[in-house]
N, C-alpha and C positions, 0 to 999 in steps of 0.2 A: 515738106510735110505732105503735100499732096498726092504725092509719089508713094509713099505707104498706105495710102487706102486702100487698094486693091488687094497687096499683100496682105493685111490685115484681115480683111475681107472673107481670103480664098483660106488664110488658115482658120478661122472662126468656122466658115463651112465645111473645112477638112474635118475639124476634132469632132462637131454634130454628125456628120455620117459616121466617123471612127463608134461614135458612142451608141448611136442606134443600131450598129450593127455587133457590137457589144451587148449589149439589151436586148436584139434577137439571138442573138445566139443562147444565151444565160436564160431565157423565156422559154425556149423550144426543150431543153435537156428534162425538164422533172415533168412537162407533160408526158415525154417517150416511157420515162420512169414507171410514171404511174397507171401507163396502160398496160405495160410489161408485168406487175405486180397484179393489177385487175386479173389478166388471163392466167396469170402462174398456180394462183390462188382456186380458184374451181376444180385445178387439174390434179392441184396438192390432196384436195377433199375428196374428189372421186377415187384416186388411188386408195386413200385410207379406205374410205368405204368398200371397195373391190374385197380387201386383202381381211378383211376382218371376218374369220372364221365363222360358220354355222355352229350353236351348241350342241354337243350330244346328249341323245335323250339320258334319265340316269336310269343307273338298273335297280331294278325290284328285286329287292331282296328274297331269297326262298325259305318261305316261312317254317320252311321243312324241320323240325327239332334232329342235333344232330345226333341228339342221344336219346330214348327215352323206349316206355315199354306200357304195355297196352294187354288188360284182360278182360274180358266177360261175359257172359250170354250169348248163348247163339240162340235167337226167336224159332220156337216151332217144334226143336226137338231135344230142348235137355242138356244139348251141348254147350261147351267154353270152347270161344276163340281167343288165343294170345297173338299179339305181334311187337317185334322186338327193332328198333330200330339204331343204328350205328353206325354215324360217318355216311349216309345215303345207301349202306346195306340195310335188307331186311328179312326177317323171318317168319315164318308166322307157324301156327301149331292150332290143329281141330280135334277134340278128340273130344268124346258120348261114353267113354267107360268100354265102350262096343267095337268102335273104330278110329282110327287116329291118320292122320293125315297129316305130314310135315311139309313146308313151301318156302320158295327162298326168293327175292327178287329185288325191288329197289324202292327207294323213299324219294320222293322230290318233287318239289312245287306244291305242298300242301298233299301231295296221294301217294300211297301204297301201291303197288304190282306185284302180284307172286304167283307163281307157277310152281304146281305141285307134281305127283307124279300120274303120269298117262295124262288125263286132259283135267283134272284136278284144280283150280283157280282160286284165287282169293284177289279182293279188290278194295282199299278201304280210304275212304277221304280222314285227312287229320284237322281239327279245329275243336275250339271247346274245350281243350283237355280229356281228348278222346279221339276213339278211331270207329267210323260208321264207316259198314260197310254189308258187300256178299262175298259167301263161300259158298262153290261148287266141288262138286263132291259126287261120283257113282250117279252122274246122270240127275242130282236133286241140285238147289239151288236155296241158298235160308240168309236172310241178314241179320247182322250180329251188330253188337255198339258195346266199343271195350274200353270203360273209360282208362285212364293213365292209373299207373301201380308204380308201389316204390317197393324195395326189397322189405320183409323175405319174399311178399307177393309175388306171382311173373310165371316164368317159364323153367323148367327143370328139365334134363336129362338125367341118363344114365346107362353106360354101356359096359360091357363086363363078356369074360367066356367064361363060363362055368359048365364044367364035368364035360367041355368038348362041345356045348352047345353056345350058339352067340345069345347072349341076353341084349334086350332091348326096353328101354323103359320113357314113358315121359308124363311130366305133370304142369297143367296150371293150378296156381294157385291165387286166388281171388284174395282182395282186403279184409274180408270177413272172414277168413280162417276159410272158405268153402274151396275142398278141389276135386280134380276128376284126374286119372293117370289111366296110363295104359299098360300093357307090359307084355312081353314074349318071348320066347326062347325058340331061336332056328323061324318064327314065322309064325309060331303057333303060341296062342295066346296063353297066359299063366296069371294065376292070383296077382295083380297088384295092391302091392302093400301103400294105408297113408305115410305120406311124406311129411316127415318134421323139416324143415328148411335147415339148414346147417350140420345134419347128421345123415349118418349113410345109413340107408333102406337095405333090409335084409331082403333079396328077393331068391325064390327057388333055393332056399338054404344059405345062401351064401351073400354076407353082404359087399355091396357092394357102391361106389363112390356115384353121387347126386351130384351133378355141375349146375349150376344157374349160367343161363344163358350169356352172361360174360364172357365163358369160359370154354363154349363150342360154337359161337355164331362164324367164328371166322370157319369154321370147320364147313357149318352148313350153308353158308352163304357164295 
């Protein structure tokens, strides 16, 4: 019996180191773990953040109306300005009974632009339900403020040949029943007749067909 102590011994001391190096091994793996996870973790977030888009600003809408029509007053001398507005076209018409002045240009961003003939202008902001603005004109300069009109009010032509000569005609006409037209044959001015809105104007003997600006702005624009 003596004879096995030793052996006893050296395997009691065998399986104790077998086990502690058991226990370190199985110790050391979820520490590597967990530092591996620590670093992966920052790099995962930064990325996100990197890739996440700038918002774009939004757009402001153009308060521009894309349909609507505009008469009144010109300050100073008697005159009516109309302007007719469709789809970001626009029109506009000056006319005193005396002189008449047609302009064609663009609508957007809340203002008007028109260009008439020779150096001729018109300019009008839109808000309000209305259009302020100035007309230049022969060297003079006058502003006008047209509030908004619904039909028959607004803007009227009229073109016609008669007996060989070109007839030419135009009218606003204001909410209150008030208008002012103009008229001509070949250039040279002629009686204009009032305008009933939906009936055709006899002018220089022969009548002849009234459009509402419906029905030539693509023309003139």
């Amino acid at each position: 019996m003596a004879r096995l102590g030793p052996v006893v011994t050296l395997a009691a001391g065998g399986i104790i180191a077998v086990s502690l190096g058991v226990m370190s091994a199985t110790g050391a793996t979820p520490a590597a773990d967990t530092t591996a996870a620590e670093v992966a973790a920052p790099r995962e977030a930064e990325a996100t953040t990197q890739a996440t888009p700038e918002p774009e600003p939004a757009e402001t809408a153009d308060p521009t109306p894309a349909r609507a029509d505009y008469a009144g007053r010109v300050k100073g001398n008697g005159a009516l300005m109309a302007v007719s507005i469709r789809k970001g076209k626009a029109i506009g018409y000056f006319c005193d009974g005396k002189i008449e002045a047609w302009f064609a240009g663009t609508a957007k961003n809340g203002k008007v632009a028109l260009k008439g003939f020779g150096d001729a202008t018109a300019t009008a902001r839109l808000g309000g339900g209305k259009a302020s603005g100035d007309v230049e004109l022969h060297g003079k300069k006058w502003s006008f403020v047209a509030p908004a009109v619904k039909k028959p009010s607004g803007l009227y032509r009229a073109s016609a040949i008669v007996r060989g000569a070109r007839i030419k005609a135009g009218w606003i006409v204001l909410d209150n029943g008030y208008q002012v037209g103009y008229a001509a044959a070949d250039d040279r001015q002629i009686p204009t007749p009032t305008l009933r809105p939906g009936t055709d104007p006899t002018i220089d003997g022969t009548r002849v067909d009234a459009k509402d600006v419906d029905e030539f702005i693509e023309e003139l624009s």
